[in-house]
BASE-843168 format. One record per atom (N, C-alpha, C): residue in one letter; chain; atom name; z negated, y negated, x. Coordinates in Angstrom, 2 decimals, padded with zeros to 5 digits, always signed. Each point is the difference from the previous one (the first is absolute). Layout:
! residues N
<atom "A","A","CA",<Z,Y,X>>
...
//
This chain:
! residues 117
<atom "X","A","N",<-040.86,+076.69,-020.05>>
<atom "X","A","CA",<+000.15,+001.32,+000.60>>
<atom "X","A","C",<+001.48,+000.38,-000.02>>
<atom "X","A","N",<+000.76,+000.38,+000.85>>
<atom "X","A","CA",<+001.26,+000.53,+000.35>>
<atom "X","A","C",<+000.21,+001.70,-000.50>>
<atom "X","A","N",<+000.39,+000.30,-000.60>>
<atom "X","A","CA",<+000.25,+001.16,-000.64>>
<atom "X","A","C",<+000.61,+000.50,+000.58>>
<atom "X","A","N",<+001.12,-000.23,+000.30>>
<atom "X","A","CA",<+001.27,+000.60,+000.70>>
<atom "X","A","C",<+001.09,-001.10,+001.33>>
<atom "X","A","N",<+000.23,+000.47,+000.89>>
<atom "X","A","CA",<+001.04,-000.98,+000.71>>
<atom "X","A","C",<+000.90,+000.58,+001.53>>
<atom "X","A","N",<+000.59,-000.53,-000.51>>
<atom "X","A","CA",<+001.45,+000.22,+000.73>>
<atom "X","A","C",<+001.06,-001.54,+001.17>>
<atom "X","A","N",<+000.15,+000.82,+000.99>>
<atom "X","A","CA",<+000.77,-001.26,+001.07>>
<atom "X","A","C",<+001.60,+000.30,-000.41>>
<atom "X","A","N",<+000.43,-000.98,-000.16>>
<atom "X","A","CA",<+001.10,+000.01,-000.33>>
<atom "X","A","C",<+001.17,-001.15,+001.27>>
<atom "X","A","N",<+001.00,+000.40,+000.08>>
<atom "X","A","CA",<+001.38,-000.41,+001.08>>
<atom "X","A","C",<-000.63,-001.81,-000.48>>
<atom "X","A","N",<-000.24,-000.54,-000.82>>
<atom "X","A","CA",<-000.05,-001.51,-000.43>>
<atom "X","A","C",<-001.44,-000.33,+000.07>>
<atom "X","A","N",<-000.74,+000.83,-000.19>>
<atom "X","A","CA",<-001.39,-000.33,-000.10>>
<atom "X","A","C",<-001.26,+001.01,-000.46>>
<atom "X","A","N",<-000.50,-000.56,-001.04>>
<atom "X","A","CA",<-001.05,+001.54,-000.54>>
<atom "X","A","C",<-000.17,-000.70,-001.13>>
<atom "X","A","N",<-000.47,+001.23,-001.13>>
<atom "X","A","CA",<-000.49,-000.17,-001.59>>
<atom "X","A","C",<-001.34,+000.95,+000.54>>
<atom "X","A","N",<-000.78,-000.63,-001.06>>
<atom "X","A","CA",<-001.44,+000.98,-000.27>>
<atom "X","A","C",<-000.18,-000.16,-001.61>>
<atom "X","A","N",<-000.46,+001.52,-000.30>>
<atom "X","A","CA",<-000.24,-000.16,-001.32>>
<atom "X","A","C",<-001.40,-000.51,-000.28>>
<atom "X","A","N",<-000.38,-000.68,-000.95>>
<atom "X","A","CA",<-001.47,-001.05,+000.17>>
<atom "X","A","C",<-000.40,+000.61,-001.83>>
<atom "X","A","N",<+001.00,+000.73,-000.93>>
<atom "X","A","CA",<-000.79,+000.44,-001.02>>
<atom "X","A","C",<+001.10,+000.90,-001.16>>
<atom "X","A","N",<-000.21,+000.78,-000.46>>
<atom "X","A","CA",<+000.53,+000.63,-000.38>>
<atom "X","A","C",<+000.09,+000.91,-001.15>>
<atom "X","A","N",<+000.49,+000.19,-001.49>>
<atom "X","A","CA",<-000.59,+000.76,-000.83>>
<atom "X","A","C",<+000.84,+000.49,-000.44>>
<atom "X","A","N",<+000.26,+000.77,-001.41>>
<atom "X","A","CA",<+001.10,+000.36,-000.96>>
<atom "X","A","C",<+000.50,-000.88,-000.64>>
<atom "X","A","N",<+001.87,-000.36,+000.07>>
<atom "X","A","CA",<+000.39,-001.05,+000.32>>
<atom "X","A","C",<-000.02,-001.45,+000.70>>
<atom "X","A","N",<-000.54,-000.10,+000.90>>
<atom "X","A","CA",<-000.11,-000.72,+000.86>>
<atom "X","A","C",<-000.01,-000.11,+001.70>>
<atom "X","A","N",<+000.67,-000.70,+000.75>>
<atom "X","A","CA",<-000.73,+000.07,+001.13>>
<atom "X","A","C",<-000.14,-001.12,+000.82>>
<atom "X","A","N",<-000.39,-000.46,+000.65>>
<atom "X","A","CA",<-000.27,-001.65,+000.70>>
<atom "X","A","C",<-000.22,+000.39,+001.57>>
<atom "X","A","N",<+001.12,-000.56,+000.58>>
<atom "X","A","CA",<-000.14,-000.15,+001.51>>
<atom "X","A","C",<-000.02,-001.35,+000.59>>
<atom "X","A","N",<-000.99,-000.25,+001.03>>
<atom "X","A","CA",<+000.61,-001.07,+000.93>>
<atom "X","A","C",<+001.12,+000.72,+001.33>>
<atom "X","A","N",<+000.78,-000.73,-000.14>>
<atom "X","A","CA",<+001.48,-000.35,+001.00>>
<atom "X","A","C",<-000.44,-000.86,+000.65>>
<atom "X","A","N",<+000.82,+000.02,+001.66>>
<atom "X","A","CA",<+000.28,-000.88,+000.65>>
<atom "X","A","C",<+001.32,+000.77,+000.79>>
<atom "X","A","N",<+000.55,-001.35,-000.05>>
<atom "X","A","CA",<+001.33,-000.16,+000.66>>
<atom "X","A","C",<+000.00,-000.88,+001.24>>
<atom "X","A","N",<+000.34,+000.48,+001.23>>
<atom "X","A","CA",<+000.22,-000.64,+001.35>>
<atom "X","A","C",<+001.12,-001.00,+000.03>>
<atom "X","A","N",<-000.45,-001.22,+000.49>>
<atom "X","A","CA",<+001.14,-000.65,+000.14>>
<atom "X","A","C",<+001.35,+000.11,+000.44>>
<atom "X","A","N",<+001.49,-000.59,-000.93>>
<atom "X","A","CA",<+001.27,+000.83,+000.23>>
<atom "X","A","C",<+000.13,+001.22,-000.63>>
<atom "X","A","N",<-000.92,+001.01,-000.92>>
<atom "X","A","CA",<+000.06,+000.78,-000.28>>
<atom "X","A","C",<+000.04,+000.07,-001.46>>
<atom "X","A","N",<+000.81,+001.09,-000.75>>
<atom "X","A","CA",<+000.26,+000.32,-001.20>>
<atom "X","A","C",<-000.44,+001.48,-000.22>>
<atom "X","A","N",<-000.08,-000.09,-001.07>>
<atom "X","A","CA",<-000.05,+001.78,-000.86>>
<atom "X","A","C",<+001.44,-000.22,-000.73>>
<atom "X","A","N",<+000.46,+001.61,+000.05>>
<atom "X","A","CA",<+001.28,+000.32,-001.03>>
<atom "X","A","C",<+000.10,-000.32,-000.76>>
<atom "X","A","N",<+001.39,-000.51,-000.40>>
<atom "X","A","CA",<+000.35,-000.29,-001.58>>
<atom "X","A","C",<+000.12,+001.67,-000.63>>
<atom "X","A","N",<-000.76,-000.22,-001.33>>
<atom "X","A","CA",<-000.65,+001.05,-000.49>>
<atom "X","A","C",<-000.38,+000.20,-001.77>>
<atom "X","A","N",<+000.11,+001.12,-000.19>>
<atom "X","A","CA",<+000.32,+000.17,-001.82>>
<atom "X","A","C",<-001.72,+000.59,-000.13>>
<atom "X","A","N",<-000.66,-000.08,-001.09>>
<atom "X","A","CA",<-000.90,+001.52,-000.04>>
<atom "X","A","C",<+000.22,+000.33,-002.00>>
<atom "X","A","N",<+000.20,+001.27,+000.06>>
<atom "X","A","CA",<+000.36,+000.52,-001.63>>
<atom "X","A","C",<-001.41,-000.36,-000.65>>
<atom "X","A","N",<-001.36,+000.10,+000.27>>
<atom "X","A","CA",<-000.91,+000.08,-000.47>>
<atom "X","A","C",<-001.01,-000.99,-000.36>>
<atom "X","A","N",<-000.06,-001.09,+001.15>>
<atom "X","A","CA",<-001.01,-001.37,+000.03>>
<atom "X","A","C",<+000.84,-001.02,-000.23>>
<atom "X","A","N",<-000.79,-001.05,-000.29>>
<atom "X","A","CA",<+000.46,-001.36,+000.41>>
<atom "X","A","C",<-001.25,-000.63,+001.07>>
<atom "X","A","N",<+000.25,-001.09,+000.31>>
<atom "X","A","CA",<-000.81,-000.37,+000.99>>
<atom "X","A","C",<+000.05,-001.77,-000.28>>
<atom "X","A","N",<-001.25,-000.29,+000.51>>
<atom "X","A","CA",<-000.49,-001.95,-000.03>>
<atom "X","A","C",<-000.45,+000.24,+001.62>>
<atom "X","A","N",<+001.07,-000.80,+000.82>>
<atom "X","A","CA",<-000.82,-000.94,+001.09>>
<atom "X","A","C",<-000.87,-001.24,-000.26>>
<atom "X","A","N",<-000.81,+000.10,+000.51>>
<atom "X","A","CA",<-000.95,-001.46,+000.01>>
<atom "X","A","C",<+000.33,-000.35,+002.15>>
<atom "X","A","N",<+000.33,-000.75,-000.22>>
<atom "X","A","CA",<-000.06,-000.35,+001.64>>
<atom "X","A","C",<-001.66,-000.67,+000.78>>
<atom "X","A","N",<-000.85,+000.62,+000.87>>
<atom "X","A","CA",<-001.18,-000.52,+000.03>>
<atom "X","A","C",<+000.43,-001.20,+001.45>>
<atom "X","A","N",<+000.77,+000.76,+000.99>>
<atom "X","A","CA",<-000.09,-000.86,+001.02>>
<atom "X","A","C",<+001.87,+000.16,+000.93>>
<atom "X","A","N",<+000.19,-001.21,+000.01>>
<atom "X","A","CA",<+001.39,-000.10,+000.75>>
<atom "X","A","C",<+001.00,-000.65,-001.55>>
<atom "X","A","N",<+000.92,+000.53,+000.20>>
<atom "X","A","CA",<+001.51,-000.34,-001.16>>
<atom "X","A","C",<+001.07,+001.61,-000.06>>
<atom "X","A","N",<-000.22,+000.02,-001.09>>
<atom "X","A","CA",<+001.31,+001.73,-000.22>>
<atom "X","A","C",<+001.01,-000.77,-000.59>>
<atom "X","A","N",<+001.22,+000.81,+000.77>>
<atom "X","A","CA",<+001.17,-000.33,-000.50>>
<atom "X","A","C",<+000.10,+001.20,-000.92>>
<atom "X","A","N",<+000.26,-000.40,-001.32>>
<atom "X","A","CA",<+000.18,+001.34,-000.62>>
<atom "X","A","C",<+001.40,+000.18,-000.57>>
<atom "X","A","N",<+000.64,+000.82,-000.08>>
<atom "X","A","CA",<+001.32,+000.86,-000.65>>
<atom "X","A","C",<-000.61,+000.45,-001.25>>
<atom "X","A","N",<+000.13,-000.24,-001.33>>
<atom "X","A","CA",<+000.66,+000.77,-001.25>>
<atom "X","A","C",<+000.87,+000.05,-000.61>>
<atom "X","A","N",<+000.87,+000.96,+000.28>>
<atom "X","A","CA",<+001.35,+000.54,-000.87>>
<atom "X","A","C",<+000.46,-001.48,+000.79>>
<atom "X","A","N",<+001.09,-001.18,-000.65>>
<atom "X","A","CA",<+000.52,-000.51,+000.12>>
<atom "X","A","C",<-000.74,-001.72,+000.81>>
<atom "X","A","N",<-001.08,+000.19,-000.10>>
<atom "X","A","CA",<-001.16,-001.34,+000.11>>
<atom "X","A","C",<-000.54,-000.35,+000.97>>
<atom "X","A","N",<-000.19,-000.92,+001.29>>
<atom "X","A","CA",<-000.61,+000.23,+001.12>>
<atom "X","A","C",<-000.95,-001.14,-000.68>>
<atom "X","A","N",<-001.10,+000.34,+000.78>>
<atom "X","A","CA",<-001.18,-001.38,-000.35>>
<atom "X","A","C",<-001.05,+000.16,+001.43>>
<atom "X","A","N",<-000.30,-001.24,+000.12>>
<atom "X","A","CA",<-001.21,-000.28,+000.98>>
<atom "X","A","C",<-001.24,+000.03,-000.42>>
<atom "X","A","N",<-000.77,+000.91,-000.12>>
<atom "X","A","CA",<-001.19,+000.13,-000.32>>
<atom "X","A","C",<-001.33,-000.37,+000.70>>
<atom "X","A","N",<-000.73,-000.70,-000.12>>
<atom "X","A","CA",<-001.50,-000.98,+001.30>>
<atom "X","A","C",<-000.92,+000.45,-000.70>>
<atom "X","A","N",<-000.74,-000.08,+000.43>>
<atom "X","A","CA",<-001.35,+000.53,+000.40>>
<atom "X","A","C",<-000.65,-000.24,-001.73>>
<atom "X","A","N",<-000.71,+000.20,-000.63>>
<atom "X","A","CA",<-000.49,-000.21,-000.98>>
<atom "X","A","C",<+000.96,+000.02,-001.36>>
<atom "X","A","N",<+001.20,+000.61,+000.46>>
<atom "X","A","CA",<+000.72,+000.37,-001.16>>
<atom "X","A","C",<+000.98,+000.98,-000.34>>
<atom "X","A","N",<+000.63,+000.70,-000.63>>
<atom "X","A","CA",<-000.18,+000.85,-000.45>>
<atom "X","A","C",<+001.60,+001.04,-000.88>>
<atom "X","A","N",<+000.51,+000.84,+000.12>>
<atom "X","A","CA",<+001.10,+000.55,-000.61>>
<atom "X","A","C",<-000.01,+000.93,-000.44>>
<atom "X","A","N",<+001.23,+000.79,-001.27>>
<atom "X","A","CA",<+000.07,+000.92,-000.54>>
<atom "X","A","C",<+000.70,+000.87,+000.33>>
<atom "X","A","N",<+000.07,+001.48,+000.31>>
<atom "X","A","CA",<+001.17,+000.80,+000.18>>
<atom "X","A","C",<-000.08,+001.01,-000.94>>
<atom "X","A","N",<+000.80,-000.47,-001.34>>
<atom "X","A","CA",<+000.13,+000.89,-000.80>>
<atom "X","A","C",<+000.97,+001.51,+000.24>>
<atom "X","A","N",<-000.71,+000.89,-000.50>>
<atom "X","A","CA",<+000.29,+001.24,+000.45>>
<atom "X","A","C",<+001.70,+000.25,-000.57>>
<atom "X","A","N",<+000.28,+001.04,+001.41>>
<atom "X","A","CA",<+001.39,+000.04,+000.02>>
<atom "X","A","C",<+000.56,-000.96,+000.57>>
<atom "X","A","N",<-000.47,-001.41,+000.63>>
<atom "X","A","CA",<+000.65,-001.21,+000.36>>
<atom "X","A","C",<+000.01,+000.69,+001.55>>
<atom "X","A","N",<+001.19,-000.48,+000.64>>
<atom "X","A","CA",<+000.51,+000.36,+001.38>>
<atom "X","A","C",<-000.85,-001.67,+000.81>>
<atom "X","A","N",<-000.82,+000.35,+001.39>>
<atom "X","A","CA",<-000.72,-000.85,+000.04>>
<atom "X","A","C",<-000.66,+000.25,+001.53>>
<atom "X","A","N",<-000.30,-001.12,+000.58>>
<atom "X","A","CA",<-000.34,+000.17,+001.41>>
<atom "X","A","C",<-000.82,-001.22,+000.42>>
<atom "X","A","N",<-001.17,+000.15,+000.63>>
<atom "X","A","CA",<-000.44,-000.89,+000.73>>
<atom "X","A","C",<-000.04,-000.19,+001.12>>
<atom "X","A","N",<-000.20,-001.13,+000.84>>
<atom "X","A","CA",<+000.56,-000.79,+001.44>>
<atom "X","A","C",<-001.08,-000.87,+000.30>>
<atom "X","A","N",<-000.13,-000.04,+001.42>>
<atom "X","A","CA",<-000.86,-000.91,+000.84>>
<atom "X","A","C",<+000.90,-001.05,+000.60>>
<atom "X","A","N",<+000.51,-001.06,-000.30>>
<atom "X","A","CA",<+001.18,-000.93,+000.94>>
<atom "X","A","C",<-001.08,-000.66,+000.50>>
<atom "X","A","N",<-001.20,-000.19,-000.01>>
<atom "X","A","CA",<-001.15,-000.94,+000.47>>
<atom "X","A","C",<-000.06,+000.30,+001.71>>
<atom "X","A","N",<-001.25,-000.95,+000.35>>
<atom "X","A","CA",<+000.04,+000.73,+001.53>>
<atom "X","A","C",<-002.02,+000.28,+000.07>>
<atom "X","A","N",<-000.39,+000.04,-001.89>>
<atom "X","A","CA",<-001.43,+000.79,+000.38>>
<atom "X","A","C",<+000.15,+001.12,-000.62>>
<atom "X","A","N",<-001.08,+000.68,-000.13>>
<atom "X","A","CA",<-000.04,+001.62,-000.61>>
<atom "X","A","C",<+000.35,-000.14,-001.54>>
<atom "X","A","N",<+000.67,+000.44,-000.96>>
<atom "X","A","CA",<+000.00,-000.20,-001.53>>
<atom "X","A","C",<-001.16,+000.83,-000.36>>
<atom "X","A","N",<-000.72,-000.37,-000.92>>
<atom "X","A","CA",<-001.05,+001.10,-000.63>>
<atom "X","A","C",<+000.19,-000.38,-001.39>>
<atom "X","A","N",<+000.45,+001.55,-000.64>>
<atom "X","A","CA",<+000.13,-000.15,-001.67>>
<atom "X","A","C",<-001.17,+000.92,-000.43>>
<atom "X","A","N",<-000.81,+000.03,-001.18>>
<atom "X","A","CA",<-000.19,+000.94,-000.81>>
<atom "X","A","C",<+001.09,+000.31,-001.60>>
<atom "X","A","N",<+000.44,+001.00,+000.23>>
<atom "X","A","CA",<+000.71,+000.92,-000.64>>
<atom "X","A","C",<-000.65,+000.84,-001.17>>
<atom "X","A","N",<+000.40,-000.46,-001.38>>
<atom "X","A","CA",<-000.65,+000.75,-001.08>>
<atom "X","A","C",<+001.24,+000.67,-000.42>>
<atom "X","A","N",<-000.52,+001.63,-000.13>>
<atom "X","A","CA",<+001.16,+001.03,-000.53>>
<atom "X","A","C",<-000.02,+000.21,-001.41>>
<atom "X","A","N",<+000.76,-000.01,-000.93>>
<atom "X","A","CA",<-000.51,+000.74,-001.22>>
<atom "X","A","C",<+001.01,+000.92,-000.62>>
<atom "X","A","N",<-000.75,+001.14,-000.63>>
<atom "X","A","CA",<+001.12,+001.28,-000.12>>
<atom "X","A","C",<-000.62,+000.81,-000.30>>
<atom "X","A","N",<+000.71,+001.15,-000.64>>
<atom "X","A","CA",<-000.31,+001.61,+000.00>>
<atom "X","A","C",<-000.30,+000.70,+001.30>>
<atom "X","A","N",<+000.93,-000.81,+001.25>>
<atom "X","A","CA",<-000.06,+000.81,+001.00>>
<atom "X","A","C",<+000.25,-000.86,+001.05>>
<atom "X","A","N",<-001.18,+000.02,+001.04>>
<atom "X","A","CA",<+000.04,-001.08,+001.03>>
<atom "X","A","C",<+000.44,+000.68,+001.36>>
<atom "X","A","N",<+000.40,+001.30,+000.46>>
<atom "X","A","CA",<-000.36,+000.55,+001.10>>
<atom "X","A","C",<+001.16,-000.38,+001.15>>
<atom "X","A","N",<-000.33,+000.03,+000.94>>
<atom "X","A","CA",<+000.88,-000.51,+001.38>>
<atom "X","A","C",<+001.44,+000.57,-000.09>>
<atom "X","A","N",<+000.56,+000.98,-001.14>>
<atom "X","A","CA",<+001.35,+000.74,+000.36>>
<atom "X","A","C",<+000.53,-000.95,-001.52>>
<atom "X","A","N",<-000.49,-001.05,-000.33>>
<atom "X","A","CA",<+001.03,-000.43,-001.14>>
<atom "X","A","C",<+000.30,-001.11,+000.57>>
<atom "X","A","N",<+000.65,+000.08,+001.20>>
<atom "X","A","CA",<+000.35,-001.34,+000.61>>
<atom "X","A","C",<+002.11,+000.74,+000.19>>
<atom "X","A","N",<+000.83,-000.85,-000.61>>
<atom "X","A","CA",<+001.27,+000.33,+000.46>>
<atom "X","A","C",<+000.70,-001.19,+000.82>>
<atom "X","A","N",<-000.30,+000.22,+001.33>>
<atom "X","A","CA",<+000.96,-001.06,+001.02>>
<atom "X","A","C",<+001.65,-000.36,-000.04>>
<atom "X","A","N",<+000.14,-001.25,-000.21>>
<atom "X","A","CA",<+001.53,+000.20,-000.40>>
<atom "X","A","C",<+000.31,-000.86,+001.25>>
<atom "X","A","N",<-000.83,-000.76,+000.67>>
<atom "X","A","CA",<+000.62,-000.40,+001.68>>
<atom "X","A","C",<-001.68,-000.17,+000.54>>
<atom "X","A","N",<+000.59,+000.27,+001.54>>
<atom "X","A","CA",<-001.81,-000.05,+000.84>>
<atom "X","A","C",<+000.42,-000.21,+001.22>>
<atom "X","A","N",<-000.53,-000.73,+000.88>>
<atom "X","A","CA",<-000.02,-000.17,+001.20>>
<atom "X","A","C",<-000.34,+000.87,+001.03>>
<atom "X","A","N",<-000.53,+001.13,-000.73>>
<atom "X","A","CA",<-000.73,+000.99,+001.16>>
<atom "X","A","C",<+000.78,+001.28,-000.73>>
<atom "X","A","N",<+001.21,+000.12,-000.13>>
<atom "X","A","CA",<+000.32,+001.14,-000.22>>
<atom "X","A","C",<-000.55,+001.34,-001.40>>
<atom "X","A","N",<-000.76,-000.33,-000.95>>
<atom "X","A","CA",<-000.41,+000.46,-001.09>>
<atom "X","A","C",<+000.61,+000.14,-001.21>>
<atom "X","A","N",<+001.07,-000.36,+000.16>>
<atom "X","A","CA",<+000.49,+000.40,-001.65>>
<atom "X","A","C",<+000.86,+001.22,-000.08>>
<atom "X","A","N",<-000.54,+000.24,-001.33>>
<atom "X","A","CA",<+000.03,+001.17,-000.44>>
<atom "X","A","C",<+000.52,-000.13,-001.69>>
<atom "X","A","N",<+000.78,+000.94,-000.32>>
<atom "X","A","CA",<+000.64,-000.65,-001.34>>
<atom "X","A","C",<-001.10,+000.12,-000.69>>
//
């Protein structure tokens, strides 16, 4: 069941479950397409990649991530994921935190014009 979801300039997230401290979305990213490199004060986050390859950004680290495996974005880490593939990326995204909500995202570069200090 989809809880919550949103179209986004790269693709769409849906929220699939959700509680106190926690939240879990599936992502997909369109081919050629990225999300902002990006801070959050409150969560950290685990990609699991289900289908395609994420290029992922943490802090200083790029890695290729495939399908059946899996990364950390420890909180406070500056961090971005990418579609360089030419199929759809699909991640599920586990949040964990005091506070998961859509405004603890700080963009420090974006392709679509969004950052905001």
């Amino acid at each position: 069941m989809i809880l919550d979801s949103e179209q986004r300039p790269w693709g769409a997230w849906h929220v699939i479950d959700v509680a106190d401290g926690y939240k879990i979305k599936r992502i997909h990213v369109l081919p050629g397409c990225r999300l902002s490199l990006q801070t959050h004060e409150h969560r950290s986050e685990h990609w699991v990649v289900i289908q395609g390859a994420a290029t992922c950004t943490v802090d200083d680290t790029v890695s290729v991530v495939r399908a059946g495996e899996s990364i950390d974005v420890p909180l406070g880490a500056q961090h971005r994921l990418a579609n360089d593939g030419a199929v759809e990326l699909v991640i599920v995204e586990v949040q964990l935190g005091a506070y998961t909500g859509e405004d603890d995202i700080r963009r420090l570069d974006d392709d679509y014009g969004r950052c905001r200090g």
